[in-house]
mmCIF file as Biopython writes it, N, C-alpha, C and O atoms, coordinates in Angstrom:
data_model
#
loop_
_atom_site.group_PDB
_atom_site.id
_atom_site.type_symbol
_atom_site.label_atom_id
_atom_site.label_alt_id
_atom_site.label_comp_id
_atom_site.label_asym_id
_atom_site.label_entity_id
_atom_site.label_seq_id
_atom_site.pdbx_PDB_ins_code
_atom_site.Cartn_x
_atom_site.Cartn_y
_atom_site.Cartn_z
_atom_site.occupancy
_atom_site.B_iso_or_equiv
_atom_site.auth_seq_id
_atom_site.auth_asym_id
_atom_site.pdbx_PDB_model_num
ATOM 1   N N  . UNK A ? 1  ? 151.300 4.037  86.681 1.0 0.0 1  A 1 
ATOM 2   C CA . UNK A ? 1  ? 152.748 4.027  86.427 1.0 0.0 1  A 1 
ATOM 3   C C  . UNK A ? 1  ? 153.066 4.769  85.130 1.0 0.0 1  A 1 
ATOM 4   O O  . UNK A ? 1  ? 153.933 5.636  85.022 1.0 0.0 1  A 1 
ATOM 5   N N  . UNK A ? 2  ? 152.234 4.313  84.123 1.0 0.0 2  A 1 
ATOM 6   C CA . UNK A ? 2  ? 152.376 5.240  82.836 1.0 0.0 2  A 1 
ATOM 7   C C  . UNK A ? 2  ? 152.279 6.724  83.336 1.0 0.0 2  A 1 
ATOM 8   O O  . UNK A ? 2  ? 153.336 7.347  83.238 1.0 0.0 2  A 1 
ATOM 9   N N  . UNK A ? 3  ? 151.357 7.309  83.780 1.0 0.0 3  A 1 
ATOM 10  C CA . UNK A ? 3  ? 151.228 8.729  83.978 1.0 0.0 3  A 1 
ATOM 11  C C  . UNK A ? 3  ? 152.833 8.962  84.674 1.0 0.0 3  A 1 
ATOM 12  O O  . UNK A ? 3  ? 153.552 9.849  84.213 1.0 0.0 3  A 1 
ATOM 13  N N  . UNK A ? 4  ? 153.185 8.307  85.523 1.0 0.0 4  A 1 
ATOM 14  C CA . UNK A ? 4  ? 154.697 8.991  86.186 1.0 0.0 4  A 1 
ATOM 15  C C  . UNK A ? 4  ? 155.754 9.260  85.447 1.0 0.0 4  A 1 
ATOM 16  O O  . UNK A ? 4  ? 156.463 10.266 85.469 1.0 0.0 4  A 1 
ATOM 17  N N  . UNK A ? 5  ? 155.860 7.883  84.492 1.0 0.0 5  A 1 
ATOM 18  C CA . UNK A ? 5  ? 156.810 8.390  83.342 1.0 0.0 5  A 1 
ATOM 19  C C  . UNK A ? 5  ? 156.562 8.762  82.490 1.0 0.0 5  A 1 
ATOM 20  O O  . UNK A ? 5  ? 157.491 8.627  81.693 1.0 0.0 5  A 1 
ATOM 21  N N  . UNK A ? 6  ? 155.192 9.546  81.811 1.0 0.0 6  A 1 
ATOM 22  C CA . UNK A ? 6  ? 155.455 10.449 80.991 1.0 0.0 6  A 1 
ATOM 23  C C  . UNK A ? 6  ? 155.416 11.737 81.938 1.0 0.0 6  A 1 
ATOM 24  O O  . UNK A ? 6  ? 155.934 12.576 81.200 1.0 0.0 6  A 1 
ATOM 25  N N  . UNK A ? 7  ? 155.113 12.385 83.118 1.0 0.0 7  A 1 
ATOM 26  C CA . UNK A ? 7  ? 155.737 13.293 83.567 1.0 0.0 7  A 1 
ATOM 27  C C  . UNK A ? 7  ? 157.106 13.311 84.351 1.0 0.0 7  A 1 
ATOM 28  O O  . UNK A ? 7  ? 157.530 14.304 84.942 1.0 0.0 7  A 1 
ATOM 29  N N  . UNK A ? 8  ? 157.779 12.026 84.281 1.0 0.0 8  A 1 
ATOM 30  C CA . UNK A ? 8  ? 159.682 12.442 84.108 1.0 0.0 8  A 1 
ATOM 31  C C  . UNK A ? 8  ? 159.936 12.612 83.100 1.0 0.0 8  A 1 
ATOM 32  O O  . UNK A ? 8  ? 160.921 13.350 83.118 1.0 0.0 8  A 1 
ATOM 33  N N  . UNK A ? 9  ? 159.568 12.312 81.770 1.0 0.0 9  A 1 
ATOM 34  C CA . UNK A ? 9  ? 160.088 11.887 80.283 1.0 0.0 9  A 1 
ATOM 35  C C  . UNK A ? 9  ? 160.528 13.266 80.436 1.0 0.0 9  A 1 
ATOM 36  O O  . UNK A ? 9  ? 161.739 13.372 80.629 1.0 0.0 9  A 1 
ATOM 37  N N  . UNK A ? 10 ? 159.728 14.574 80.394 1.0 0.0 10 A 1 
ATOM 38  C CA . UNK A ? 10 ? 160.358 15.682 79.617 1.0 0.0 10 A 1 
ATOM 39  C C  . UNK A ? 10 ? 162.180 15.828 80.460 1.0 0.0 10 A 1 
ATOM 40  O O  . UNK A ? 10 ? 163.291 15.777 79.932 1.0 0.0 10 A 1 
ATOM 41  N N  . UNK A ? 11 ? 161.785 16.012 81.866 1.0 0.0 11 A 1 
ATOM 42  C CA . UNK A ? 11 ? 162.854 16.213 82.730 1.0 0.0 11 A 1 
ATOM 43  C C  . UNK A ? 11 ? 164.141 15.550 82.263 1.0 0.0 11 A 1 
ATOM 44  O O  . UNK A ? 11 ? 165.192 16.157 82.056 1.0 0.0 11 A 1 
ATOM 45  N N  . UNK A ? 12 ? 163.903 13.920 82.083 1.0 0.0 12 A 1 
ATOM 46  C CA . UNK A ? 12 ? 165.041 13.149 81.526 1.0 0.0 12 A 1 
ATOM 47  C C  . UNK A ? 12 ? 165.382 13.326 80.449 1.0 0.0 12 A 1 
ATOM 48  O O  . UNK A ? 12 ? 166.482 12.796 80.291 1.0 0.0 12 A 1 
ATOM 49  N N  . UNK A ? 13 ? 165.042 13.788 79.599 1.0 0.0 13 A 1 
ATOM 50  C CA . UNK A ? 13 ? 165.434 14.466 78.318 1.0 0.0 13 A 1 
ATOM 51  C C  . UNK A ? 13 ? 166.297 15.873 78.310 1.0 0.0 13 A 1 
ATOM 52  O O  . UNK A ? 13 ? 167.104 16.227 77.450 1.0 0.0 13 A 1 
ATOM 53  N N  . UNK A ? 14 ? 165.840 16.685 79.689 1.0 0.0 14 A 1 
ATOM 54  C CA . UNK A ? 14 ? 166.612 17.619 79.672 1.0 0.0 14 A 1 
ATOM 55  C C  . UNK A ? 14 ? 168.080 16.981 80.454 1.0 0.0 14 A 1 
ATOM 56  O O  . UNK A ? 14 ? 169.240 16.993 80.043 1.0 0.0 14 A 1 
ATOM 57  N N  . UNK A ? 15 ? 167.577 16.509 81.561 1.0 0.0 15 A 1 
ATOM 58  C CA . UNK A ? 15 ? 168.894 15.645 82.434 1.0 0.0 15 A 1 
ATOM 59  C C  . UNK A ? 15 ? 170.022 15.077 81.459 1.0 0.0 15 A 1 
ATOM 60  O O  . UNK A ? 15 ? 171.158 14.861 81.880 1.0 0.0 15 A 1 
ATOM 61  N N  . UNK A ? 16 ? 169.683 14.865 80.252 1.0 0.0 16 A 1 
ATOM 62  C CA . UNK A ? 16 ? 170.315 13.895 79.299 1.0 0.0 16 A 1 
ATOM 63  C C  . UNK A ? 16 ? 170.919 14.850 78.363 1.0 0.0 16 A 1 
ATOM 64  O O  . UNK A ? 16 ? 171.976 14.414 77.906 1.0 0.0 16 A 1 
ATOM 65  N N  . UNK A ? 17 ? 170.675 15.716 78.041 1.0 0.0 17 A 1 
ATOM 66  C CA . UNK A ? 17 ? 171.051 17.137 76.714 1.0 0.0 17 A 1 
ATOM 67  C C  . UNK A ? 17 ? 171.942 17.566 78.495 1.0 0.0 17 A 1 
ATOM 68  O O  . UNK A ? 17 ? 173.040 17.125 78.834 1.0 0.0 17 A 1 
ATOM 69  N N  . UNK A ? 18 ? 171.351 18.187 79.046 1.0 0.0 18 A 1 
ATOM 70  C CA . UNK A ? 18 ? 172.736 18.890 80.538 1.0 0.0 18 A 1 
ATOM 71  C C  . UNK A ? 18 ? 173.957 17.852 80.444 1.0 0.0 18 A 1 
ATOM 72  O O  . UNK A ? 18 ? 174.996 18.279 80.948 1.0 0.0 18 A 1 
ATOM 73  N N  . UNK A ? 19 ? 174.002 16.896 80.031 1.0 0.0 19 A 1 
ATOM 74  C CA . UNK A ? 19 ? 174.889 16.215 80.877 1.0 0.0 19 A 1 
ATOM 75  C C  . UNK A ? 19 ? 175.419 16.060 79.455 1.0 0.0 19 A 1 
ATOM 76  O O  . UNK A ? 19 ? 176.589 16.437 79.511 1.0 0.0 19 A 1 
ATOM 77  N N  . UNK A ? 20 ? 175.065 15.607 77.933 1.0 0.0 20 A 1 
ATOM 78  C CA . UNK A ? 20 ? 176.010 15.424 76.914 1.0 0.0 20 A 1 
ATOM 79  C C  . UNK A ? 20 ? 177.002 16.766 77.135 1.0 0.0 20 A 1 
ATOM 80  O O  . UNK A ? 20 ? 178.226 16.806 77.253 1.0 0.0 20 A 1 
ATOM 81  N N  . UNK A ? 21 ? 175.641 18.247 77.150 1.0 0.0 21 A 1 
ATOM 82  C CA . UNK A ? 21 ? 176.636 19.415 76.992 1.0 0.0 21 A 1 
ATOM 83  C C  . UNK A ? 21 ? 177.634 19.593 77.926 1.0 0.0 21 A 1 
ATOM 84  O O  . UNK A ? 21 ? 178.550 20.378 77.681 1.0 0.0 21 A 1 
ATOM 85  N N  . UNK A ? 22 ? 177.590 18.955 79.000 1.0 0.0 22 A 1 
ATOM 86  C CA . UNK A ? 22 ? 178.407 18.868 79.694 1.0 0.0 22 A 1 
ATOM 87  C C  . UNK A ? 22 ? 179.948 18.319 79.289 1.0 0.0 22 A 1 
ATOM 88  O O  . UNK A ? 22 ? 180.854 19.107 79.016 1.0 0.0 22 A 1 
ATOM 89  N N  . UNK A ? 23 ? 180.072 17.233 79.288 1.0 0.0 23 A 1 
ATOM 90  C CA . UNK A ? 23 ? 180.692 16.119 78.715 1.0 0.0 23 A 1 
ATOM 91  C C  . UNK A ? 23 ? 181.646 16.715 77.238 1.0 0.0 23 A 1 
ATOM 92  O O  . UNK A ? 23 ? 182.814 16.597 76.866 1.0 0.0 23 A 1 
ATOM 93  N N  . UNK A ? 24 ? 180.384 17.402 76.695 1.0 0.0 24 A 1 
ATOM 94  C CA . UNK A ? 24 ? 180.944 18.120 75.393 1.0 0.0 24 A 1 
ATOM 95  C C  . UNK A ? 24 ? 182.579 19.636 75.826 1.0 0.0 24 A 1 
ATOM 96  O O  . UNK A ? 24 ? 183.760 19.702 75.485 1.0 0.0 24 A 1 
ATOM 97  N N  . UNK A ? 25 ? 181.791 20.405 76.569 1.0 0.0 25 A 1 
ATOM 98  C CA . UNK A ? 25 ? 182.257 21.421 76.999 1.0 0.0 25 A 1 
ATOM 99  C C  . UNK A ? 25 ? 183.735 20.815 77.363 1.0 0.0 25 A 1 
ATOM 100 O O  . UNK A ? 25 ? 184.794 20.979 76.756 1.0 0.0 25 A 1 
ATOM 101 N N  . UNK A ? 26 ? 183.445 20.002 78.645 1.0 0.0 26 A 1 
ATOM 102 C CA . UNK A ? 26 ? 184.773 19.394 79.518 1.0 0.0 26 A 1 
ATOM 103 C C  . UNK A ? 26 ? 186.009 19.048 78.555 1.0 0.0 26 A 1 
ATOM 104 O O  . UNK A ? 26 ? 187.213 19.260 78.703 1.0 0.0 26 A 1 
ATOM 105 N N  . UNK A ? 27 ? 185.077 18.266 77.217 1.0 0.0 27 A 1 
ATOM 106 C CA . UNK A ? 27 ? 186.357 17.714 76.250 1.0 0.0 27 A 1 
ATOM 107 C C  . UNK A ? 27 ? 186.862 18.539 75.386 1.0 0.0 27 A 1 
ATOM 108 O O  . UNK A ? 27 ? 188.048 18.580 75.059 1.0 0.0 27 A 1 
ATOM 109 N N  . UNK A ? 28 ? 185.505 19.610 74.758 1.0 0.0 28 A 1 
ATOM 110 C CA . UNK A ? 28 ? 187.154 20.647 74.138 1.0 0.0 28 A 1 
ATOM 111 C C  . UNK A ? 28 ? 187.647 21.652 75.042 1.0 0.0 28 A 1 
ATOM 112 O O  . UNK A ? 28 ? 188.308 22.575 74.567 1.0 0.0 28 A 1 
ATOM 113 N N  . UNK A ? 29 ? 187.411 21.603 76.323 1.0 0.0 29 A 1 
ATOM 114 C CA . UNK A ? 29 ? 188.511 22.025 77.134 1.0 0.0 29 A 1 
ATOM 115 C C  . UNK A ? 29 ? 189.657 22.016 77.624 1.0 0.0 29 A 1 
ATOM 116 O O  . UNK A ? 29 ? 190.375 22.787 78.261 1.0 0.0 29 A 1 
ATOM 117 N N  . UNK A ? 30 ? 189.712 20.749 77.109 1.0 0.0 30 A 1 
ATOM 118 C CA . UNK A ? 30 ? 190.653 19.776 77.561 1.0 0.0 30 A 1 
ATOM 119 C C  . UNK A ? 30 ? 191.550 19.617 76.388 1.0 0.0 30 A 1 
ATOM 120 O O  . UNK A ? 30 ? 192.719 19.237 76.445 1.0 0.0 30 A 1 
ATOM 121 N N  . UNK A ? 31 ? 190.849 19.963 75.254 1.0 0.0 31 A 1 
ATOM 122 C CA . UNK A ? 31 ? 191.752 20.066 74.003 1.0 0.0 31 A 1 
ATOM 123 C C  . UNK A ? 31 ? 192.279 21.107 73.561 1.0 0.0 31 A 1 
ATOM 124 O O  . UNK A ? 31 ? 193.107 21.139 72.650 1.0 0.0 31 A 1 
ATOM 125 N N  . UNK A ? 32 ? 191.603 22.576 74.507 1.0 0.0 32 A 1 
ATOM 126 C CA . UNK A ? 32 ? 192.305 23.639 74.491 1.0 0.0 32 A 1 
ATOM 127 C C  . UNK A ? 32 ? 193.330 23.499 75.276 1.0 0.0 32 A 1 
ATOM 128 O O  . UNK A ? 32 ? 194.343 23.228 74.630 1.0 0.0 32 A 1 
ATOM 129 N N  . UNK A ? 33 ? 193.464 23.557 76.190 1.0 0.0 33 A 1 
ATOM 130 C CA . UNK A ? 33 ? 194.944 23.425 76.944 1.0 0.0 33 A 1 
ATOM 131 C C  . UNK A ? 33 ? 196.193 22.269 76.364 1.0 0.0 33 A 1 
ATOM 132 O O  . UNK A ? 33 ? 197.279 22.193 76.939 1.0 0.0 33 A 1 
#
């Protein structure tokens, strides 16, 4: 079980940075208009 989650760890780390920048983008978009 250990071996599985350290080969998701990197993935979920990226899954997790995609989705703040996400989140980020959407809101000063939203503050441009």
């Amino acid at each position: 079980m250990g071996k599985v989650l350290k080969r998701l760890h990197y993935p979920l780390d990226v899954i997790v940075l995609c989705v703040r920048w996400y989140v980020a983008y959407s809101l000063s978009l939203r503050n441009l208009e």
